[in-house]
C-alpha positions in Angstrom: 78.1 91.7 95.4 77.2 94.2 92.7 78.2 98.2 93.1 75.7 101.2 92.9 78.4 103.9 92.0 78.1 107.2 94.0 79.1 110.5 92.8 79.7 114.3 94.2 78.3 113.4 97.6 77.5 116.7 98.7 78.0 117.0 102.5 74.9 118.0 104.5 74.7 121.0 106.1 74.5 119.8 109.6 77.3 118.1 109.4 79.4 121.5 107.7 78.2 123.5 111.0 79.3 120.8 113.8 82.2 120.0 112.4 83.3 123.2 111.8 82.4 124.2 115.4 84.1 121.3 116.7 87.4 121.8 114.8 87.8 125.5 113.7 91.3 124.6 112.7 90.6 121.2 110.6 92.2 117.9 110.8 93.7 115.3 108.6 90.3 114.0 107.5 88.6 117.7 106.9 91.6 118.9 105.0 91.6 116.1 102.5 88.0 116.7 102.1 88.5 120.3 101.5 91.6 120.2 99.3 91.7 117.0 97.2 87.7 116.2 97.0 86.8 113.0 96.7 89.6 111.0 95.6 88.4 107.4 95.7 85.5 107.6 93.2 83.2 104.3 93.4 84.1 104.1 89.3 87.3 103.3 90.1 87.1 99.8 92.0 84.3 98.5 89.4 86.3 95.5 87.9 85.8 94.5 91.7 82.4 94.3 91.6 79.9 92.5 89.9 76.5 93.9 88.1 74.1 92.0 90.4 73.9 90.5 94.0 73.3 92.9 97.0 74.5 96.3 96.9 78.2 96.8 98.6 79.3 99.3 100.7 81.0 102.3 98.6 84.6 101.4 97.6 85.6 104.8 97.7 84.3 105.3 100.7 85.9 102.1 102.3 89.1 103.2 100.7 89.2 106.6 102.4 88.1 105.2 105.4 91.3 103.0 105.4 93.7 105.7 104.4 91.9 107.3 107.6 92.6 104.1 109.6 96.2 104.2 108.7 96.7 108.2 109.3 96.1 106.7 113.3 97.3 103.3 113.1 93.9 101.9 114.1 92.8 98.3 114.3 89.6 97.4 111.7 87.0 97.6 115.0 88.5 100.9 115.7 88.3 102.5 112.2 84.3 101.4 112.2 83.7 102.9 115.6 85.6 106.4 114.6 83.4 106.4 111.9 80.2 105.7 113.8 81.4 109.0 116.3 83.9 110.8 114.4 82.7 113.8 113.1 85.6 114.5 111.3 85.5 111.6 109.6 82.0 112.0 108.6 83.0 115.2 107.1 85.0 113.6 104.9 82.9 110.8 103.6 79.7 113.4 103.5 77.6 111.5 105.7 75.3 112.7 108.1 75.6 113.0 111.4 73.3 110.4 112.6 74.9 107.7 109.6 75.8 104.7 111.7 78.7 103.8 109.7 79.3 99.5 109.2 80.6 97.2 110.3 84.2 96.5 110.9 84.2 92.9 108.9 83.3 94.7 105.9 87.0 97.1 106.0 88.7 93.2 105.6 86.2 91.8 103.0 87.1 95.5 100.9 90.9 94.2 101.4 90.3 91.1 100.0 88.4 92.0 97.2 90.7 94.5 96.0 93.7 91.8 95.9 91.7 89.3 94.3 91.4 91.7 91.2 95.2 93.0 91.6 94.1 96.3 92.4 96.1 97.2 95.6 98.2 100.2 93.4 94.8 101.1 92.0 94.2 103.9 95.3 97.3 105.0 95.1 97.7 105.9 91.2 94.3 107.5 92.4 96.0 109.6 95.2 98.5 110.4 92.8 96.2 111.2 89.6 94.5 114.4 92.0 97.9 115.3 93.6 99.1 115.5 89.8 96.4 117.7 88.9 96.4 119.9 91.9 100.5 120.4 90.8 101.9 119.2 93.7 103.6 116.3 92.4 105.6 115.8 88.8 108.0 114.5 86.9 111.3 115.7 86.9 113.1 117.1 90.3 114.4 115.0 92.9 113.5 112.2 94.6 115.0 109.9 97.5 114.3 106.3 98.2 115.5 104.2 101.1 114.0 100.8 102.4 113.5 99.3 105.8 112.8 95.6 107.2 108.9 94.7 107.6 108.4 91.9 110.6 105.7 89.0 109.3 102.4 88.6 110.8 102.8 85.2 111.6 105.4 84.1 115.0 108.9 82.8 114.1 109.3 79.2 113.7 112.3 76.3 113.8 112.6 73.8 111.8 111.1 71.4 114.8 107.8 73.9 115.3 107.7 74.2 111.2 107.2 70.6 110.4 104.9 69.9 113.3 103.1 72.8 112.5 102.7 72.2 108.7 101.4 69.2 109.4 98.7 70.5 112.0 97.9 73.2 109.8 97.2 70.9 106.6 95.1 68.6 109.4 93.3 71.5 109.8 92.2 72.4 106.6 91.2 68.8 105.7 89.4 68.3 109.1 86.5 71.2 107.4 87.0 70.1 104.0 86.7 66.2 104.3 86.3 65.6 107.3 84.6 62.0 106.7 87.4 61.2 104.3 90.3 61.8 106.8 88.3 59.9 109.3 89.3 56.9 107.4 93.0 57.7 107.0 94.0 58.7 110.5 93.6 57.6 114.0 91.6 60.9 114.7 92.1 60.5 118.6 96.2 60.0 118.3 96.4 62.4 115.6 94.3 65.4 118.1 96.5 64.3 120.7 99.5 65.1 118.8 98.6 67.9 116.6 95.8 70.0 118.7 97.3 72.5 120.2 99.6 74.0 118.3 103.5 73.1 118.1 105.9 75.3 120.2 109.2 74.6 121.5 107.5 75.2 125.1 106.0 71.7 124.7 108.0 70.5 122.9 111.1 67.7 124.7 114.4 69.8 126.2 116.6 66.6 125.5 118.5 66.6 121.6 117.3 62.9 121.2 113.8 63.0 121.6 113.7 66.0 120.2 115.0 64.4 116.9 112.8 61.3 117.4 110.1 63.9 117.0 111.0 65.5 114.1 111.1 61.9 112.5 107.3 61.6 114.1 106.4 64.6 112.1 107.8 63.9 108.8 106.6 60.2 108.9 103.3 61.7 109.4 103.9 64.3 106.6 104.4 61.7 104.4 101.6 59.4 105.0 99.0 62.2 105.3 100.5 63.1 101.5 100.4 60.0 100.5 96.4 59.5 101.6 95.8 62.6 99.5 97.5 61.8 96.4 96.1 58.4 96.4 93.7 57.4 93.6 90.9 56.3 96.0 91.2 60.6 97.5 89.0 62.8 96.1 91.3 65.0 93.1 90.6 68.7 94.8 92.3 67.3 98.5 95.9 68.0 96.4 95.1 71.5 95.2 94.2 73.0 98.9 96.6 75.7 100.0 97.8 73.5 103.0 98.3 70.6 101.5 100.3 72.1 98.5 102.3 73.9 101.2 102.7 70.7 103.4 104.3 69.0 100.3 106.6 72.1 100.1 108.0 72.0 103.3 108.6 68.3 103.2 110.9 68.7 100.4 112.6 71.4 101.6 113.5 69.9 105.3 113.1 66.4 104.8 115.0 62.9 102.7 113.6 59.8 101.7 115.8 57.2 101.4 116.8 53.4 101.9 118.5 51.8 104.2 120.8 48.4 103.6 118.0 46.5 103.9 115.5 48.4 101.7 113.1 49.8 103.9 112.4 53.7 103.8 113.7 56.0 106.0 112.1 59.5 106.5 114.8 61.5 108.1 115.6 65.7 108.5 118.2 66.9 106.0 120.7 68.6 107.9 122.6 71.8 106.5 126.1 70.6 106.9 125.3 67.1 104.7 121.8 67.7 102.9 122.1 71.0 101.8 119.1 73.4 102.6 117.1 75.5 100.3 118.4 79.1 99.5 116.5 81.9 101.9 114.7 83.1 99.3 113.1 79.5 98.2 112.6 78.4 101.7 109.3 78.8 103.5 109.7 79.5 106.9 105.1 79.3 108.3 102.3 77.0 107.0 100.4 80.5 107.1 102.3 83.2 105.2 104.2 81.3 102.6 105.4 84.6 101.3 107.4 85.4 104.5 110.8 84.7 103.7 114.1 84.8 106.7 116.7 87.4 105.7 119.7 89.5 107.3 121.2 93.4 107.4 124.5 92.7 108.7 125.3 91.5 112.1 122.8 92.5 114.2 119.6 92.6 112.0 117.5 89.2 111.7 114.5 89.0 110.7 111.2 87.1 109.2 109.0 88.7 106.1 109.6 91.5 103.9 110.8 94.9 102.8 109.4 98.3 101.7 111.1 100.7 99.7 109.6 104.3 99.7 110.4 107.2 97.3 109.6 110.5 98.1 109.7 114.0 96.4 112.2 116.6 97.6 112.7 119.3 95.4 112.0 121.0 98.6 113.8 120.3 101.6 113.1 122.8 104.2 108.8 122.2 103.4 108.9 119.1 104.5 107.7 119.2 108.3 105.3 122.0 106.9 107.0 125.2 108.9 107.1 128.0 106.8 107.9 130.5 109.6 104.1 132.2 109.3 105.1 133.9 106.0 102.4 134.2 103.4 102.7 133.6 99.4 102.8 131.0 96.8 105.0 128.3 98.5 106.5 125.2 97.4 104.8 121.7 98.2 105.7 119.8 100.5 107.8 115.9 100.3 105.3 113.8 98.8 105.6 109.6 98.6 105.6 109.1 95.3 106.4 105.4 95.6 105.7 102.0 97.3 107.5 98.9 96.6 107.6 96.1 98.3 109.3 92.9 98.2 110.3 89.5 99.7 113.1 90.3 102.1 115.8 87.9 100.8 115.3 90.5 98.0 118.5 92.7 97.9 118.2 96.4 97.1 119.7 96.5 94.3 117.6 94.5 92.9 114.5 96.7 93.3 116.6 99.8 92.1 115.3 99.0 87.9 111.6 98.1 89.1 111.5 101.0 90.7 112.1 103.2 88.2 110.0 101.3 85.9 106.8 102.0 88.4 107.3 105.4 88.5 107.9 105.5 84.3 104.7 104.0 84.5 103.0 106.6 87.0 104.9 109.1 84.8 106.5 110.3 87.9 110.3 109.3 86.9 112.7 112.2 88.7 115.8 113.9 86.9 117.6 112.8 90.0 117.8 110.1 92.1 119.3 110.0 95.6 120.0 106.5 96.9 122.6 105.1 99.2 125.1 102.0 98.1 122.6 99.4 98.3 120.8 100.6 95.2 123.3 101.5 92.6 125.7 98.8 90.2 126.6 99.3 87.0 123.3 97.7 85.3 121.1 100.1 87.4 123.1 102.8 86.9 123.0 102.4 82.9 119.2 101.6 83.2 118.7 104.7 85.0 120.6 106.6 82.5 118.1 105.0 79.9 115.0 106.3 81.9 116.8 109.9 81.7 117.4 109.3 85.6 120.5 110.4 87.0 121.5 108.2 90.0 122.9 110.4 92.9 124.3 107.5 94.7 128.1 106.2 96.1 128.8 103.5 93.6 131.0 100.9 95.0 134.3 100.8 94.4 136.8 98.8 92.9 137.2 96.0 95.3 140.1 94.3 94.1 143.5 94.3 96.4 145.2 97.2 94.6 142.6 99.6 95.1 141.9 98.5 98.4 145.8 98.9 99.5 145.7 102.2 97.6 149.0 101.4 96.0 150.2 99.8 92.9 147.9 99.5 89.2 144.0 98.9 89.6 141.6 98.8 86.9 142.2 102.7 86.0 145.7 102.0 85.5 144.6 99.9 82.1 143.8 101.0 78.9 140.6 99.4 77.6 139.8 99.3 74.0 136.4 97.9 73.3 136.8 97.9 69.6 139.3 96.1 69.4 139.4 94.0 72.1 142.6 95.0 73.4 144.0 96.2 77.3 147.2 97.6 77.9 148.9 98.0 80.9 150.8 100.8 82.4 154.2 99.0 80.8 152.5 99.3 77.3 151.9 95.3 77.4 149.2 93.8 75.8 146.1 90.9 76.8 146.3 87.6 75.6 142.8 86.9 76.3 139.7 88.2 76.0 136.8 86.2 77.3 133.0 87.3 77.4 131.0 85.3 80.2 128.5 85.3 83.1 129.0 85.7 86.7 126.4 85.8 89.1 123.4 86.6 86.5 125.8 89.2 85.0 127.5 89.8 82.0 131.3 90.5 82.4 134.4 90.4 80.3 137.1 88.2 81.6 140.7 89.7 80.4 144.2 88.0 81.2 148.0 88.6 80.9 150.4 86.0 79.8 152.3 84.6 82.6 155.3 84.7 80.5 154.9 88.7 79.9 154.0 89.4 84.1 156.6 87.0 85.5 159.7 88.9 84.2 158.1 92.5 84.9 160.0 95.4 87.2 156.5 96.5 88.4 154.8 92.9 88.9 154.6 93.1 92.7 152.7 96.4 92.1 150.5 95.0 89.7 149.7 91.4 90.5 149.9 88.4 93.5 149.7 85.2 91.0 152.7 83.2 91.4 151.9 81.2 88.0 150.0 83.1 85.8 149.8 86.5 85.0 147.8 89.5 85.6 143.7 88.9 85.1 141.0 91.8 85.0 137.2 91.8 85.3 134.8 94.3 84.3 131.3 94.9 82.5 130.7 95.3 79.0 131.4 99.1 77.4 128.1 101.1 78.3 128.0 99.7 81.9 131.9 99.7 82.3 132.0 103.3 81.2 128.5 104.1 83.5 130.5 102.4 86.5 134.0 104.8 86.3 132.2 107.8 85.7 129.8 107.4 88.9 132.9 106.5 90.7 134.5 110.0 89.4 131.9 112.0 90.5 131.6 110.6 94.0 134.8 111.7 94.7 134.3 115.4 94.4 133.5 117.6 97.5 130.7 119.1 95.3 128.9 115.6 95.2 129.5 114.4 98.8 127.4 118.0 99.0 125.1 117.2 97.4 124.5 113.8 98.1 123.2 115.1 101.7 120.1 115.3 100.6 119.5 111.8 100.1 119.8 111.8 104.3 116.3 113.1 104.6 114.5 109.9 103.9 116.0 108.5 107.1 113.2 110.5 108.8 110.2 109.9 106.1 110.6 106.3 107.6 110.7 107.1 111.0 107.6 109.0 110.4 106.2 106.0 108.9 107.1 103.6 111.3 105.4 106.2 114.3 102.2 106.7 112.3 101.3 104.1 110.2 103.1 101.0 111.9 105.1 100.0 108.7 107.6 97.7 110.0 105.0 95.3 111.4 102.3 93.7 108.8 99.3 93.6 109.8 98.5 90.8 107.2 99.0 87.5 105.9 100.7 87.3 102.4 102.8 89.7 99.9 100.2 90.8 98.3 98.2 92.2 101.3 101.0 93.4 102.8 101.9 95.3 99.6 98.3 97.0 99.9 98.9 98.0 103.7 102.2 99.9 102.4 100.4 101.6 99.8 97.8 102.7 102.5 100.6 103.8 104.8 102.0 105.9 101.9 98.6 107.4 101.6 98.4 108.6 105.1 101.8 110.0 105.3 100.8 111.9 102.7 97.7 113.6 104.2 99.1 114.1 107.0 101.9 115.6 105.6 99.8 117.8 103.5 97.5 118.8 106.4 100.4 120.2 107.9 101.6 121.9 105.1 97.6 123.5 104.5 97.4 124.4 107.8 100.7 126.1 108.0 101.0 123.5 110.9 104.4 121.8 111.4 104.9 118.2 112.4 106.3 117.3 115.9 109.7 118.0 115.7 111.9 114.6 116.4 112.0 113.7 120.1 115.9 114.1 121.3 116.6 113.9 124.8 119.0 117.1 126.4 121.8 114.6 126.4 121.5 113.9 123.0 121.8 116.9 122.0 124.8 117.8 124.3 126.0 114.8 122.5 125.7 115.4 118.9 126.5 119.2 119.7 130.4 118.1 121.1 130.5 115.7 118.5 129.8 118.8 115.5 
């Protein structure tokens, strides 16, 4: 489809007067009009368009529509049919009155375009640019981030329901793409019976054995369905299809080929005791979002697909909600999102923390301070922050070892390190033997140990270490990250900090707010990449709808907490 670009749409007069008459005191959709202008220009989505074909919709206005779509947490049918009657809406987009608006299709074909091209961040660096310019976002200030679970699209599967239904999915796909050819490689009639409706422990046997005699049905099937495809008599393309590619995948992961005495093969199911498993974050867990990934938030929280970190302004506090108590004057703006990231969610925190920063170096939004809590911070964020000119307001953990949990004898602070020369003393003024640079866990550490001979004999060694052979051993990070780590941990123990760090409690609601409005722990979609684009409409919404309060001098609904809540919270204060 090619794109005739649209500029300055000037909004017609009609629609000005009924609008106006119809909401005297605005809405999300006139204020953004008003206020930011048009902010998706058609200029901006051209590397997703060709130069001929027939004319497409405008991509700016399909992109405000969805930002629209998401300030209400509508469905695609819903958004085209607000804009077929909502006037507010057509103030926005400067149509007239009469404009029948589109279809609902073409909202998901814009979605799909715009991830083809890897331009899902491209409407929000817009938003962004013309909140930049209007000076209600920079750099500098404060900023908090905090993340939250994001359920998958797809239902949850075991292993049982996976295989089957990889293997049903695959036959699906190959049933419209060669249809003649798997004719001639499967008994179509027992194959529909088996794989035609789709595989759910509700039909599946109740008994363990057949049960397991079925999971051997599936991944014999697997097998000989794979091995029809990558046969040289198969047409080449069969083994580059999504399903299949992902049908091989799973068989790997939950499946062994092996021998018997005899020699013949046996297909069986690895089991996690024996086999071994995949990690979480390898393992795909549905034929139709391979990007969904099983993950846990300690005891209580399981769940399947993905995680969203947001990061938003708040230099501010008490603008947030938009109440300024009716008084008149320059004010400050109001909490902005700044930044969306999201990730697998095997994905831990902390390893988001540098990525982060690096998308908002790149928006030119980095803050002067940073408020996270202890998921985020170890001592390579914490330097890489420092690098960025970031300051990381944030409860680095603490020494975990069993002196500084018991709060008595000598823990790492006890020690004199000397970098230079490579040298640790301990409070008795002895000496390491050893000094051994390696890598834990994708880290870089420095490995430093006592001689048994100097601990054993030492008035202090209960106090200082529990190894009945050998002597005392320390671990820490190299110099800039060891000296990063203590001097986060120093500051965290003031009363001035533990102040401070309040702030950072804020962002607990900027969720909440997302997860009422925009929906943002469910996807709507299949796929990280989609997924990541819903978030970054989410982030848009909040935003207008936090700014329409702020312009209309409007505040947000207040949380809802029951009378017994607050009798509650006020005995416990």
């Amino acid at each position: 489809m090619s794109m005739q670009p649209r500029s300055r749409v000037q909004i017609p007069d009609q629609t000005v007067l009924v609008a106006r008459a119809a909401f005297p005191n605005g809405s999300v959709a006139m204020s953004a009009r008003d206020h930011l202008g048009e902010v998706f220009t058609d200029e901006q989505f051209a590397a997703a368009f060709g130069v001929r074909g027939a004319p497409a919709e405008s991509p700016g206005a399909l992109a405000m529509v969805t930002a629209l779509q998401f300030t209400e947490n509508l469905t695609d049918r819903q958004a085209a049919q607000m804009l077929a009657r909502a006037i507010d809406w057509k103030y926005a987009l400067g149509l007239e009155l009469t404009d029948p608006g589109f279809d609902a299709s073409v909202l998901s074909k814009f979605r799909t375009r715009l991830v083809e091209h890897g331009l899902e961040e491209q409407v929000f660096t817009a938003m962004l640019t013309v909140l930049t310019g209007k000076g209600l976002i920079a750099a500098g200030g404060r900023q908090r981030t905090d993340s939250t679970h994001v359920i998958s699209a797809v239902r949850d599967l075991n292993r049982l329901e996976l295989a089957g239904e990889s293997v049903r999915a695959c036959l699906e796909t190959l049933s419209v793409a060669a249809p003649g050819w798997l004719a001639t490689v499967i008994d179509v009639g027992e194959w529909a019976h088996r794989y035609g409706p789709r595989i759910d422990s509700w039909r599946l046997p109740t008994s363990a054995a057949k049960r397991d005699r079925l999971a051997q049905v599936y991944g014999t099937d697997a097998v000989m369905l794979l091995r029809a495809v990558f046969a040289d008599q198969a047409p080449a393309w069969l083994a580059e299809l999504p399903a299949v590619l992902t049908l091989r995948t799973v068989l790997v992961q939950n499946y062994l080929i092996t021998t018997d005495s005899r020699g013949r093969e046996v297909i069986r199911r690895r089991e996690a005791d024996t086999d071994g498993l995949p990690p979480a974050r390898s393992r795909i867990t549905s034929p139709y979002d391979t990007d969904t990934r099983w993950a846990a938030k300690g005891d209580d929280l399981f769940w399947n697909g993905y995680k969203v970190h947001l990061s938003e302004t708040c230099d501010h506090e008490s603008d947030t909600t938009g109440d300024h108590g009716g008084q008149s004057g320059p004010r400050s703006a109001p909490n902005l999102i700044v930044n969306v990231a999201t990730t697998t969610a095997t994905v831990p925190d902390v390893k988001a923390t540098t990525g982060i920063h690096q998308q908002l170096h790149d928006r030119r939004l980095l803050p002067g301070e940073h408020y996270l809590d202890s998921g985020y911070p170890s001592a390579d964020t914490i330097a890489a922050a420092t690098r960025y000119g970031i300051t990381m307001v944030t409860p680095a953990l603490l020494d975990q070892s069993t002196q500084a949990r018991a709060g008595t004898g000598y823990d790492k602070t006890c020690f004199t390190i000397d970098f230079d020369t490579r040298q640790v003393t301990c409070p008795q003024g002895q000496t390491n033997t050893n000094w051994s640079p390696t890598v834990q866990r994708d880290t870089d550490v420095i490995v430093v140990k006592f001689a048994g001979t100097t601990c054993r004999p030492c008035p202090t060694r209960t106090q200082c270490t529990t190894a009945k052979r050998g002597g005392r051993q320390l671990t820490f990070h190299p110099r800039d990250l060891h000296h990063a780590l203590m001097t986060a941990r120093t500051q965290q123990a003031s009363d001035n900090w533990q102040d401070k760090y309040k702030l950072r409690a804020g962002v607990e609601g900027t969720i909440n707010q997302a997860l009422d409005i925009t929906g943002i722990r469910h996807t709507r979609y299949h796929g990280l990449p989609k997924t990541r684009l819903q978030h970054v409409f989410s982030a848009i919404a909040l935003n207008l709808v936090r700014l329409h309060a702020w312009w209309t001098r409007h505040p947000l609904p207040p949380a809802r907490t029951s009378n017994l809540q607050r009798l509650d919270l006020a005995l416990a204060a």
